[in-house]
Steps between C-alpha positions, in 0.01 A plus 500: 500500500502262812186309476409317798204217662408602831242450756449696838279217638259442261496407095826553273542851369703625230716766559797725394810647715510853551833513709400337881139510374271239326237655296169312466472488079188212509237785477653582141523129351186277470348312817689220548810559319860415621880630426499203213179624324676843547807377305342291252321832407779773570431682202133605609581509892891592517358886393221485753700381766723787408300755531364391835315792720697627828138433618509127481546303869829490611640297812882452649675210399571397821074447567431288198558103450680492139460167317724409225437749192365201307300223813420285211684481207252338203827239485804339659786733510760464260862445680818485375782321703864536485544828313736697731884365470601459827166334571574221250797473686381490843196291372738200352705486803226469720437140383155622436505532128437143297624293353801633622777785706494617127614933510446505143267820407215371297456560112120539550293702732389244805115540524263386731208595686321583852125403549258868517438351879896550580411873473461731848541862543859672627461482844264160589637257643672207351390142568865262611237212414662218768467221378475543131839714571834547690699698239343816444696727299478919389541635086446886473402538152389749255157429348426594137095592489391462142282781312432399179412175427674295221705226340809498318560816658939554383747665714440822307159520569520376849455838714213554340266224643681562865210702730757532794652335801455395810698237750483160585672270749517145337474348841649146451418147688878406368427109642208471272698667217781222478249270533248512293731639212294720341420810730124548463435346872808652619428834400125506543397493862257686625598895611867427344463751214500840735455762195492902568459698627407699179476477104687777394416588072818449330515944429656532864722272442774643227733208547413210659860349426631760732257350766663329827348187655573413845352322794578467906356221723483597853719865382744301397595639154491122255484632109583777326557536107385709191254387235762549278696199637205259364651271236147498306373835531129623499496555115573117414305349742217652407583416173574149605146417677311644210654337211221246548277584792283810489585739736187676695443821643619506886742183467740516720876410442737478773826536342771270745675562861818608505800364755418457878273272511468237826607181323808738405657488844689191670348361643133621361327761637159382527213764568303403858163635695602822640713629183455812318558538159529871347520524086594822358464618148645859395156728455293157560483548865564216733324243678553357804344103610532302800503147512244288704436176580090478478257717359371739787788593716547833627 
């Protein structure tokens, strides 16, 4: 199922993907609720949702606003850097990587976060935030959306506390990344966590190693590579994170960017008002985001 958070000028709605349709679902869940109530409880709604009537409103995509699946996670994102390869690679020789060039692949997952507020929906715009800014970088990523709660969760058990997926673009200020060391700041500013356009339940997805990741800025095709190239996969870092944190219902895990990136290119290139960035996911849709200067432009 393809759950999505959309509005056609008014409040956030919950709905579900019938082919080029969204169908309006909030009649059938309690006032107020959102796509991560509806996860957190998917064992009473995932059957009503399921059995939705034809009779339920129904608009094109093309005539509603989507937001991202989840507008506001209930915490940070989880993020996990340098797990493709040939992104370690391209990542060491960038210079960007402390303390060192080092292309060593790392023993240990690399985990970090982005603030809820980095989060917009699959086709806002992204803030270049001159001034705080000038090295604004692209990482298509799959996102892991947590079902089942839990901690100490092992590899074996992993798939069963993962809801579904979604995508994320771990927009990057790469200036405030080297500098500040660790990436919180770097990672975490406002509208540079573009997730969507859907959460898609894990049953329509029958291998998500077989899924291809790839991004474009400006149609220009940048990454391309199969979950299965991830050097941690989705089984240990799940396992990872909750061998002492509690995992909740709706976390969100974006799993690493493969090859491509800007900072991979010599000299760098550096994302700049007027760019478009396009993520694709296999069966996760795509979404598309232009970069802006200021808040308000047309």
């Amino acid at each position: 199922m393809k759950l999505v958070t959309f509005s056609t000028g008014g409040d956030l709605r919950v709905g579900v993907v019938d082919a080029d349709e969204v169908r309006d679902v909030s009649g059938l869940l309690p006032a107020g609720a959102d796509v991560l109530q509806v996860i957190e409880d998917w064992a009473q709604w995932g059957p009503v949702l399921a059995e939705r009537p034809p009779s339920l409103p129904a608009f094109a995509l093309d005539d509603v606003r989507l937001h991202a699946p989840i507008p506001r996670p209930r915490r940070d994102v989880f993020c996990v850097g340098k797990n493709y390869r040939e992104h370690v690679a391209e990542f060491g020789r960038s210079g960007y990587d402390q303390p060192d060039r080092s292309e060593t692949l790392p023993e240990h997952p690399v985990v970090f976060s982005k603030a809820t507020t980095s989060v917009t929906g699959p086709f806002d715009d992204v803030l270049a935030h001159p001034g705080v800014t000038s090295e604004l970088d692209y990482e298509a990523e799959l996102a892991v959306i947590i079902g089942r709660g839990g901690r100490g969760i092992t590899r074996e058990q992993a798939f069963d506390h993962v809801w579904g997926y979604t995508i994320v673009d771990d927009v990057t200020a790469r200036d405030l990344q080297r500098r500040h060391k660790q990436w919180l700041i770097g990672k975490s500013l406002d509208t540079h966590c573009p997730m969507g356009p859907y959460a898609v339940s894990a049953d329509e997805i029958t291998d998500v190693t077989a899924l291809q990741v790839e991004s474009c800025v400006n149609g220009e095709a940048r990454q391309s590579a199969p979950v299965k190239d991830l050097i941690f996969d989705v089984s240990e870092l799940i396992a990872t994170i909750s061998a002492g944190i509690t995992l909740l219902p709706g976390d969100v895990i974006a799993t690493g960017t493969p090859a491509g990136v800007g900072i991979g290119f010599d000299p760098p290139r550096f994302l700049v008002p007027g760019d478009v960035v396009e993520v694709s996911i296999t069966g996760l849709g795509t979404q598309r985001n232009r970069i802006i200067d200021t808040e308000g432009e047309s």
